[in-house]
N, CA, C and O atoms as a MOPAC input file, in Angstrom:
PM7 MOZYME 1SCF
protein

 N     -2.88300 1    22.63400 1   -18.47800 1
 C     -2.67800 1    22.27000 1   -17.09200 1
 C     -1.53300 1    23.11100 1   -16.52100 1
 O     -0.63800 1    23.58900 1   -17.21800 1
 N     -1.63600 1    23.24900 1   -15.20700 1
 C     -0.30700 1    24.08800 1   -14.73500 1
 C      0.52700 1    23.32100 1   -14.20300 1
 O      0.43800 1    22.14100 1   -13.86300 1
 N      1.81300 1    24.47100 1   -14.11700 1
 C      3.06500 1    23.52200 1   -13.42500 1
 C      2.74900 1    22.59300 1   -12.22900 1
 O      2.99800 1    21.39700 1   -12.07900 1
 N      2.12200 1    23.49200 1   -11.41000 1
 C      1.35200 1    22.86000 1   -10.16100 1
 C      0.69900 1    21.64000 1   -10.54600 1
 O      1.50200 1    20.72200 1   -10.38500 1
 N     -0.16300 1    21.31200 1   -10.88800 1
 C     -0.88500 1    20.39500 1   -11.41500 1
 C     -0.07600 1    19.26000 1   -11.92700 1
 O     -0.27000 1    18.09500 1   -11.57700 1
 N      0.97300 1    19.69400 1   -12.89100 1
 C      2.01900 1    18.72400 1   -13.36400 1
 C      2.83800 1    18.50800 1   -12.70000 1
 O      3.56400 1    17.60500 1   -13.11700 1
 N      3.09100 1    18.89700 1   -11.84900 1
 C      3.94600 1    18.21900 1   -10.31100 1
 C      3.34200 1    17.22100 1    -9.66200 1
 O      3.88000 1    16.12800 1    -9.48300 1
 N      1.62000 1    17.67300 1    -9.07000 1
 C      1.15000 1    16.91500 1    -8.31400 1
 C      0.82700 1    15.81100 1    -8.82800 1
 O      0.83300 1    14.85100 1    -8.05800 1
 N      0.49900 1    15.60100 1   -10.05900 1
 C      0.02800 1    14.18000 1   -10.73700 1
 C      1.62400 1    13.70200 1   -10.81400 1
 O      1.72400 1    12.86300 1    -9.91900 1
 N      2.85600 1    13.84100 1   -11.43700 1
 C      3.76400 1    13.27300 1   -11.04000 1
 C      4.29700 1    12.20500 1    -9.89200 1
 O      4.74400 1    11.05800 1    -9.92400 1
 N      3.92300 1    13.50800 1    -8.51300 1
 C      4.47200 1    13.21900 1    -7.24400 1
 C      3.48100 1    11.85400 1    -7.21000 1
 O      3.85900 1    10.70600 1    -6.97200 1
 N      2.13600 1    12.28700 1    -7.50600 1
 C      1.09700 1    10.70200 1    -6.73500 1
 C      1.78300 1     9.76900 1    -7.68300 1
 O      2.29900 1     8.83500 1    -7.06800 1
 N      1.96700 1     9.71000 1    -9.04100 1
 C      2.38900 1     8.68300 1   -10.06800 1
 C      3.67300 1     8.18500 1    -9.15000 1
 O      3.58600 1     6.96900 1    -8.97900 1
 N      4.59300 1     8.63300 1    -8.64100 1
 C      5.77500 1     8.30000 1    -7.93500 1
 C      5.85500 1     8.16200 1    -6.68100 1
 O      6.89000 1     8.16900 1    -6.01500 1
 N      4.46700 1     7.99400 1    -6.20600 1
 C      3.94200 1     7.42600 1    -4.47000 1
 C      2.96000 1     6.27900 1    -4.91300 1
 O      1.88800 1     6.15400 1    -4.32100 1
 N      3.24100 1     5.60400 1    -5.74100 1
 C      2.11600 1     4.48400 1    -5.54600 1
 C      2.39500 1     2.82000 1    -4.24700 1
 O      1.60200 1     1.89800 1    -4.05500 1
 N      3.24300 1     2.95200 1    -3.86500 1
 C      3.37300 1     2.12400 1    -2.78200 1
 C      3.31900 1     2.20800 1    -1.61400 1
 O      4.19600 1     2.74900 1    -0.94200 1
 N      1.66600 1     1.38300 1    -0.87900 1
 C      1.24200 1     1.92900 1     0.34100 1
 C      2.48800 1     2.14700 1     1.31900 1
 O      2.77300 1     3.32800 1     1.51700 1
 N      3.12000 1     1.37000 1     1.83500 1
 C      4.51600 1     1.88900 1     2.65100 1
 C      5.10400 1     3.07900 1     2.28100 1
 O      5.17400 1     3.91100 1     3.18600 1
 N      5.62500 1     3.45300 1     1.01800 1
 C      6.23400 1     4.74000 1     0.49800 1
 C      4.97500 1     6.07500 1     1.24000 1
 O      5.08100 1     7.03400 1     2.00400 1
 N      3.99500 1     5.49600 1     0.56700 1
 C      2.59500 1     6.48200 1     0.62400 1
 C      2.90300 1     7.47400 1     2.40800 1
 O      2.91400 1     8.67200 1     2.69400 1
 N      3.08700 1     6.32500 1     3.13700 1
 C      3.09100 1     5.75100 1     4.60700 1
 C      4.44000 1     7.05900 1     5.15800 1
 O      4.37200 1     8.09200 1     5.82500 1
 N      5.37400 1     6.45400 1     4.58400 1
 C      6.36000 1     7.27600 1     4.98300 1
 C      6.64300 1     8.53100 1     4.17600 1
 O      7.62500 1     9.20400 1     4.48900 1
 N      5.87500 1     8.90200 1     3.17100 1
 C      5.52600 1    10.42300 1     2.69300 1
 C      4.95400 1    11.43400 1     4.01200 1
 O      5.50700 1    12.38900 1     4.55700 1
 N      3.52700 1    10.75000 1     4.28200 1
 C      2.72800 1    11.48800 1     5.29500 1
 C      3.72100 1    11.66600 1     6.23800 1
 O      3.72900 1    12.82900 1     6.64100 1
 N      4.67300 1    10.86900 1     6.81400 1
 C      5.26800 1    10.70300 1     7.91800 1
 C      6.57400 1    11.94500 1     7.63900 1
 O      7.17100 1    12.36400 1     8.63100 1
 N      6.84100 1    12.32500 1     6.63700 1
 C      7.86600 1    12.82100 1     6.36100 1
 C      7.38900 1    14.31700 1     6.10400 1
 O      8.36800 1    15.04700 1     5.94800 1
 N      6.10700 1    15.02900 1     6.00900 1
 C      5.18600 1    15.48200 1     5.46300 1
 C      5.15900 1    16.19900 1     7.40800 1
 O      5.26600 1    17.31200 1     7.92200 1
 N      5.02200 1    15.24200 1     7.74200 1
 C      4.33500 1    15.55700 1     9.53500 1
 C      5.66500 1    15.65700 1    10.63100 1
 O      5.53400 1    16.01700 1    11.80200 1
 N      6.84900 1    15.29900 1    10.05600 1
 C      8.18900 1    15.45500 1    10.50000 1
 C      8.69200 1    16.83500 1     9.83700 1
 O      9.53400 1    17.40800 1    10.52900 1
 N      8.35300 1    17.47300 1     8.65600 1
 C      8.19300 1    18.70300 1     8.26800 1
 C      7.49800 1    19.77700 1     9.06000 1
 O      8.14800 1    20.55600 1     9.75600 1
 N      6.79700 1    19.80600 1     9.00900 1
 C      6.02600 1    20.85600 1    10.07100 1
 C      6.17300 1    20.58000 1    11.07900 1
 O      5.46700 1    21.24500 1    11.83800 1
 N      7.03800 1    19.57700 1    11.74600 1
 C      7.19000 1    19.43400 1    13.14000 1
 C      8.43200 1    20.06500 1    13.31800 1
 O      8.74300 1    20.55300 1    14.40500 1
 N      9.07700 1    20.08800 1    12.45300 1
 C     10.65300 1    21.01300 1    12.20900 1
 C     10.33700 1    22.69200 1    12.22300 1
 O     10.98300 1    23.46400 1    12.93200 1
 N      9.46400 1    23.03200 1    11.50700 1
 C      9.09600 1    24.02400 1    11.21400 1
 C      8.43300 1    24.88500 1    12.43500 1
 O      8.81700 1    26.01300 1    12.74500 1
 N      7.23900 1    24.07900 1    13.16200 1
 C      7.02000 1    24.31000 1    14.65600 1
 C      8.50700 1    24.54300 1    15.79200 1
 O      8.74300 1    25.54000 1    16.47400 1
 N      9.15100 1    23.54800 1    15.71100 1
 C     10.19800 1    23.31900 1    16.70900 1
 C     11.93600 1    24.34200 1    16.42900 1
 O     12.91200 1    24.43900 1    17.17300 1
 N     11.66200 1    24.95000 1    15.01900 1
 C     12.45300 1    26.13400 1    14.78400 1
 C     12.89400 1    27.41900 1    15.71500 1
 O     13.95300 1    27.98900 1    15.97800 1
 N     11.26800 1    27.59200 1    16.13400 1
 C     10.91400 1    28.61600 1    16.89200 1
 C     11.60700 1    28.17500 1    18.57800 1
 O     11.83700 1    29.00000 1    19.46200 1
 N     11.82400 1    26.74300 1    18.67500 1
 C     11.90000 1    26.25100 1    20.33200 1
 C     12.91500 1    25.59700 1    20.33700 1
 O     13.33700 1    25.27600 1    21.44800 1
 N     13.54400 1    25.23700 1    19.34400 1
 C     14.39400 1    23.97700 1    19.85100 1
 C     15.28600 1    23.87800 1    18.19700 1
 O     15.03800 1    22.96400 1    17.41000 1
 N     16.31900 1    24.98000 1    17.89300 1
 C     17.13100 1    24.06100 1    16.44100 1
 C     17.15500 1    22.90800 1    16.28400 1
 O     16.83100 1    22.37900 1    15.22100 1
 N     17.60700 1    22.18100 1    17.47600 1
 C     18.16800 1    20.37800 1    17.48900 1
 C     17.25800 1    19.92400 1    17.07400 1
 O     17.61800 1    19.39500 1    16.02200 1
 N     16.38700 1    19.79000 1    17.19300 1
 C     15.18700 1    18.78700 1    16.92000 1
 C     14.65600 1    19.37500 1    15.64300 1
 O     14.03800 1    18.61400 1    14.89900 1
 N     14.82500 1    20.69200 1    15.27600 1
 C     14.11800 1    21.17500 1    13.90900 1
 C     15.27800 1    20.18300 1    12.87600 1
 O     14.84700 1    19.38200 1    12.04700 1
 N     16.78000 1    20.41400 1    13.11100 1
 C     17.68700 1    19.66100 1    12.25300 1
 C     17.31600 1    18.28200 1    12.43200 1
 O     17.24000 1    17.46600 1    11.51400 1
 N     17.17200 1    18.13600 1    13.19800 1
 C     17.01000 1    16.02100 1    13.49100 1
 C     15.48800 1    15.60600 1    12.47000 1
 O     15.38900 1    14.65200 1    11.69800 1
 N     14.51300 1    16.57300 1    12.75300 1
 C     13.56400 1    16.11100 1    11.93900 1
 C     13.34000 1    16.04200 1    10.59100 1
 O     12.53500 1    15.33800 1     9.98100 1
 N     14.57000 1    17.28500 1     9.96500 1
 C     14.87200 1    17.51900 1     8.55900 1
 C     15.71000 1    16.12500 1     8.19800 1
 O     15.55100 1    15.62600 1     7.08400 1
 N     16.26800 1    15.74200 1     8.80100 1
 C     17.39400 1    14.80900 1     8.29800 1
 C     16.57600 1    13.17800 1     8.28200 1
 O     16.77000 1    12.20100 1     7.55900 1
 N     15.41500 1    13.45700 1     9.64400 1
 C     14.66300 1    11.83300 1     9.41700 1
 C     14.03600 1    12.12700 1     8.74000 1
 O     13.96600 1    11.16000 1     7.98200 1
 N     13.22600 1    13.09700 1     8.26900 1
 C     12.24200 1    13.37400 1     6.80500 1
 C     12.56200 1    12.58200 1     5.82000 1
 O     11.89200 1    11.70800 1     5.27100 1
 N     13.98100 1    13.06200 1     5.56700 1
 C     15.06600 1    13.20800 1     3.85500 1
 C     15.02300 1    11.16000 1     3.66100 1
 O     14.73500 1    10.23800 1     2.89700 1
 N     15.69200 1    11.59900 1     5.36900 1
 C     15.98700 1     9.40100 1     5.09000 1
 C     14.83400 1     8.57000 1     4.98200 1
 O     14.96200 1     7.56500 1     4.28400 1
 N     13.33900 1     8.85900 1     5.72500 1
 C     12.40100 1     8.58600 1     5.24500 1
 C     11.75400 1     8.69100 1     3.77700 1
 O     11.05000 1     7.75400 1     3.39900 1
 N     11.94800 1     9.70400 1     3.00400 1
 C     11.79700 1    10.09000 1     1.86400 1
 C     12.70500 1     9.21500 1     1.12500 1
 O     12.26500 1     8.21500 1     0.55500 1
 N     14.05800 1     9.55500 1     1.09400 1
 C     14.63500 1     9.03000 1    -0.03500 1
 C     14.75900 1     7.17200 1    -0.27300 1
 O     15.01300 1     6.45400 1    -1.23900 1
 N     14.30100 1     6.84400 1     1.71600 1
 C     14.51300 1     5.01400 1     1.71500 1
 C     13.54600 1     4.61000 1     1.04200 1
 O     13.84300 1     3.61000 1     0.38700 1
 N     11.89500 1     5.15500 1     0.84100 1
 C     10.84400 1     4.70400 1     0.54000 1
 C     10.91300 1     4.91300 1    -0.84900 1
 O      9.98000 1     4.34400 1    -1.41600 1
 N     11.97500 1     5.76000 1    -1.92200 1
 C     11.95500 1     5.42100 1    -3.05500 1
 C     12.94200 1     4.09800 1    -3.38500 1
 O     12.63700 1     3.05200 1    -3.95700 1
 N     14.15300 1     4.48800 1    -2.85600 1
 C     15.27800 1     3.29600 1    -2.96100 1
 C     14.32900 1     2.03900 1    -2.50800 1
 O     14.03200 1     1.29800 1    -3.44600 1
 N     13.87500 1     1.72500 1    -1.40000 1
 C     13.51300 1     0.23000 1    -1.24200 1
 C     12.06100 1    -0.06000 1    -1.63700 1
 O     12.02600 1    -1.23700 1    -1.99400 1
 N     10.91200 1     0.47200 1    -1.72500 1
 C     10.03900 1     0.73900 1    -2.19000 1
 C      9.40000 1     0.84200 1    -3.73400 1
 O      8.78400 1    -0.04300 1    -4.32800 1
 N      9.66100 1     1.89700 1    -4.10500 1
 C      9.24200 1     2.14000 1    -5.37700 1
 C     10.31500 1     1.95200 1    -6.41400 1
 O     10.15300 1     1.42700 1    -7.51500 1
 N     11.42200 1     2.44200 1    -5.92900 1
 C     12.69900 1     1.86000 1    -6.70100 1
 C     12.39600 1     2.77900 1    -7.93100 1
 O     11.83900 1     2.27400 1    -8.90600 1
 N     12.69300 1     3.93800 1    -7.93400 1
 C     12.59000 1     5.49900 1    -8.94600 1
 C     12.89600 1     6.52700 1    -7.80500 1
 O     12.94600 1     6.47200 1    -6.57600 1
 N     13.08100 1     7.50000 1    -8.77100 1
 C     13.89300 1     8.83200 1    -8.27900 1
 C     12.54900 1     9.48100 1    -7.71000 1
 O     11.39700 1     9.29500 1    -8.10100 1
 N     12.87300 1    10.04000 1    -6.99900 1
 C     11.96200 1    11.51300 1    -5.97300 1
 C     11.65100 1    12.39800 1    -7.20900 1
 O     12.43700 1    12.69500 1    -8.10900 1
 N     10.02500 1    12.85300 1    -7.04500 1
 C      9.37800 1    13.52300 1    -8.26600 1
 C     10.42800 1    15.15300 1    -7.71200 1
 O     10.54300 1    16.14600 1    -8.43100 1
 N     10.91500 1    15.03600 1    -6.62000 1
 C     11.85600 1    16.35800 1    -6.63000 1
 C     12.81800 1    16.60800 1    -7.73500 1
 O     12.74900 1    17.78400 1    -8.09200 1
 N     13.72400 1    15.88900 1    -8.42800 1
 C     14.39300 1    15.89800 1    -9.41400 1
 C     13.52900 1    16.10800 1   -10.72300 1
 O     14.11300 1    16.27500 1   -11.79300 1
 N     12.35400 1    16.10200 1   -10.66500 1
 C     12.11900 1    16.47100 1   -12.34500 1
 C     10.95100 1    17.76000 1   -11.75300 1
 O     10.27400 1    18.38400 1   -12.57000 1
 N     10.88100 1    17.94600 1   -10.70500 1
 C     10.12200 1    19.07600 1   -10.15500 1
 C     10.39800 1    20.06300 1    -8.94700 1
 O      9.60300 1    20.50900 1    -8.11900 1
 N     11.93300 1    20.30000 1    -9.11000 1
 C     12.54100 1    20.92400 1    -7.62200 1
 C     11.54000 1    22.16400 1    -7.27100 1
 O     11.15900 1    23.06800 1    -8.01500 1
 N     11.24600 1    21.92600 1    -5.95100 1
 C     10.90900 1    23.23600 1    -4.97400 1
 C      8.97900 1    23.18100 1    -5.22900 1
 O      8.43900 1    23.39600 1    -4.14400 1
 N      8.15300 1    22.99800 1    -6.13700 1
 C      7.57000 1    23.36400 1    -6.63900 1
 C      6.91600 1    21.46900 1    -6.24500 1
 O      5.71000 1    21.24800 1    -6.34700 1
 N      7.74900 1    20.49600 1    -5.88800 1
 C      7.09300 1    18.74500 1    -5.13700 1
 C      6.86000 1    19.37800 1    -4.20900 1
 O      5.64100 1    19.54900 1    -4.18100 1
 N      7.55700 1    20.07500 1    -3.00300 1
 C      7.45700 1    20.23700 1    -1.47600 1
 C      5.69700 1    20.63400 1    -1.59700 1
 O      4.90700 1    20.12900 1    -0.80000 1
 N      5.36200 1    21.32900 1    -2.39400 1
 C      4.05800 1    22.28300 1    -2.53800 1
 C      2.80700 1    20.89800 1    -2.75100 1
 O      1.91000 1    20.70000 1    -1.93100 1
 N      2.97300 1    20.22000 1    -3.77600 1
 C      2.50400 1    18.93300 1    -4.47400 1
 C      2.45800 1    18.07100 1    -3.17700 1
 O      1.49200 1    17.46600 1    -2.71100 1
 N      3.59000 1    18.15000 1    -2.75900 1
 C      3.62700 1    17.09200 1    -1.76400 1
 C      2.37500 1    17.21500 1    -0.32400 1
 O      1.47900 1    16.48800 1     0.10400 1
 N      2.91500 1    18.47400 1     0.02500 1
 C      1.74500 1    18.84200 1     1.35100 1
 C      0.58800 1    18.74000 1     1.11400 1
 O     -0.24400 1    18.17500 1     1.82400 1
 N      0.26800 1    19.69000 1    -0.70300 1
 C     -1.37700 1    19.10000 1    -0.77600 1
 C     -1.79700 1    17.81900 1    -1.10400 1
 O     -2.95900 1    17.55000 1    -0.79800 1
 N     -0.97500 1    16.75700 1    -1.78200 1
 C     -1.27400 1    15.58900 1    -1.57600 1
 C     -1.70800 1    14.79800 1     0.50900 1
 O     -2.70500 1    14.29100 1     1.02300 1
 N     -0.64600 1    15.05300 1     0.88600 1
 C     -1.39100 1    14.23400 1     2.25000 1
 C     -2.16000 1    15.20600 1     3.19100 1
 O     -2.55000 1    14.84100 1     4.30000 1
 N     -2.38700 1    16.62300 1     2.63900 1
 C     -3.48100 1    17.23900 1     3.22400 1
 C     -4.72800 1    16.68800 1     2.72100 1
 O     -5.61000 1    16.43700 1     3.54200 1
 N     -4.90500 1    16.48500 1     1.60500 1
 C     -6.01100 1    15.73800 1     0.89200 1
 C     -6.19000 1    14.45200 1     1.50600 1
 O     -7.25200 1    14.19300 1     2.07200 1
 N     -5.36200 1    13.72400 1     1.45300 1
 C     -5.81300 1    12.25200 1     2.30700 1
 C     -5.96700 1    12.03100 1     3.51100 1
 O     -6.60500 1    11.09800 1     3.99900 1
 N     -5.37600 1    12.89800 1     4.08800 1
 C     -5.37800 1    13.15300 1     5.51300 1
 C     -6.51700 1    13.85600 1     5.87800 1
 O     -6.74600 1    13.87600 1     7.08800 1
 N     -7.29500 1    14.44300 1     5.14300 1
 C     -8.82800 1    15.70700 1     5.56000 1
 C     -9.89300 1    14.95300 1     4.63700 1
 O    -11.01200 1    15.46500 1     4.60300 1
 N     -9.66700 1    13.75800 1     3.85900 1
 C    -10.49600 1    13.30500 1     3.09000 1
 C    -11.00100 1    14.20200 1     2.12100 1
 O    -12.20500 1    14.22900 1     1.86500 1
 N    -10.17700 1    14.94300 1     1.55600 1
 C    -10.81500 1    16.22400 1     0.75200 1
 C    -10.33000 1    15.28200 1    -1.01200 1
 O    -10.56700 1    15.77800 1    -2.11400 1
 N     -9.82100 1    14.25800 1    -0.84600 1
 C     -9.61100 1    13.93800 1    -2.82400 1
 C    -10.50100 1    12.76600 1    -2.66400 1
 O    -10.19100 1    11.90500 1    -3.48700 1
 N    -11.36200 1    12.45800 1    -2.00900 1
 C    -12.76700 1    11.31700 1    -1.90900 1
 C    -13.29100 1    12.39000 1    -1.95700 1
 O    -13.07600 1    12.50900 1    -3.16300 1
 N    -13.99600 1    13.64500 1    -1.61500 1
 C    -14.60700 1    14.92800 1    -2.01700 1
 C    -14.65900 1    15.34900 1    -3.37400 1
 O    -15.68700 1    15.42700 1    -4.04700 1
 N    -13.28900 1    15.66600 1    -3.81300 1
 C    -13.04700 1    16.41000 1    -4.96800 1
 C    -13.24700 1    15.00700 1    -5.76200 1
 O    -14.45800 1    15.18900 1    -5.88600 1
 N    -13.14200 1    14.35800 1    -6.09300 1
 C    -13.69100 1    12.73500 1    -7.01500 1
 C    -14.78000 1    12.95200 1    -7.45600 1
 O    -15.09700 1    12.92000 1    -8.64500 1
 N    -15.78600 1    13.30900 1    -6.10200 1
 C    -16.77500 1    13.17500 1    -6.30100 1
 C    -17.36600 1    14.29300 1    -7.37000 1
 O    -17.98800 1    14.01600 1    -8.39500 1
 N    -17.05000 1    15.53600 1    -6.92800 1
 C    -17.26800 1    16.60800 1    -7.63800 1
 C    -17.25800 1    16.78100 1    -9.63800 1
 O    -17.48400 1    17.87100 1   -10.16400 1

C-alpha cells in the first residue's frame, strides 16, 4: 500500500464522528475559499485559515477526542484530506465500493 493510501485510511479512521465528519468538509471548503480569496483579499484568506484550524482541531478535542491524523501524517493528511470530502461530496466512494 502507499504512503498515500496509509494516510487516507488513517485520516477516515480519525473522522468517524458525523459532526467532526461535518466540520472536516467545512474546513476542507474554508480552504479553498482562502486559497480563491489570496488572489483578492489577504484578510479573509488569513481569517479562513485560522477558522479552518479551530474547526479542525475543536472537532477532534470535543468530538472524537484523538489527535489530528496530521501528526502521524504531516503535509501528506492535507492531500488525504481533500480526496476524502471530494469523494463524499461527488459521490465518487459509493462508486468506487461498488467497483
Amino acid at each position: 500500500m502507499s504512503l498515500f493510501q496509509d494516510a487516507k485510511e488513517h485520516f477516515i479512521a480519525s473522522h468517524q464522528h458525523p459532526i467532526n465528519q461535518a466540520l472536516h468538509h467545512t474546513t476542507n471548503i474554508l480552504a479553498i475559499t482562502a486559497i480563491v480569496m489570496l488572489f483578492s483579499n489577504w484578510k479573509i484568506s488569513v481569517f479562513c485559515l485560522v477558522l479552518s484550524q479551530i474547526f479542525a482541531w475543536g472537532g477532534h478535542a470535543v468530538f472524537e477526542k484523538n489527535k489530528p491524523a496530521f501528526f502521524k501524517y504531516p503535509g501528506i493528511t492535507i492531500l488525504a484530506s481533500f480526496a476524502w470530502s471530494f469523494e463524499n461530496w461527488f459521490g465518487l466512494r459509493q462508486i468506487l465500493a461498488k467497483s
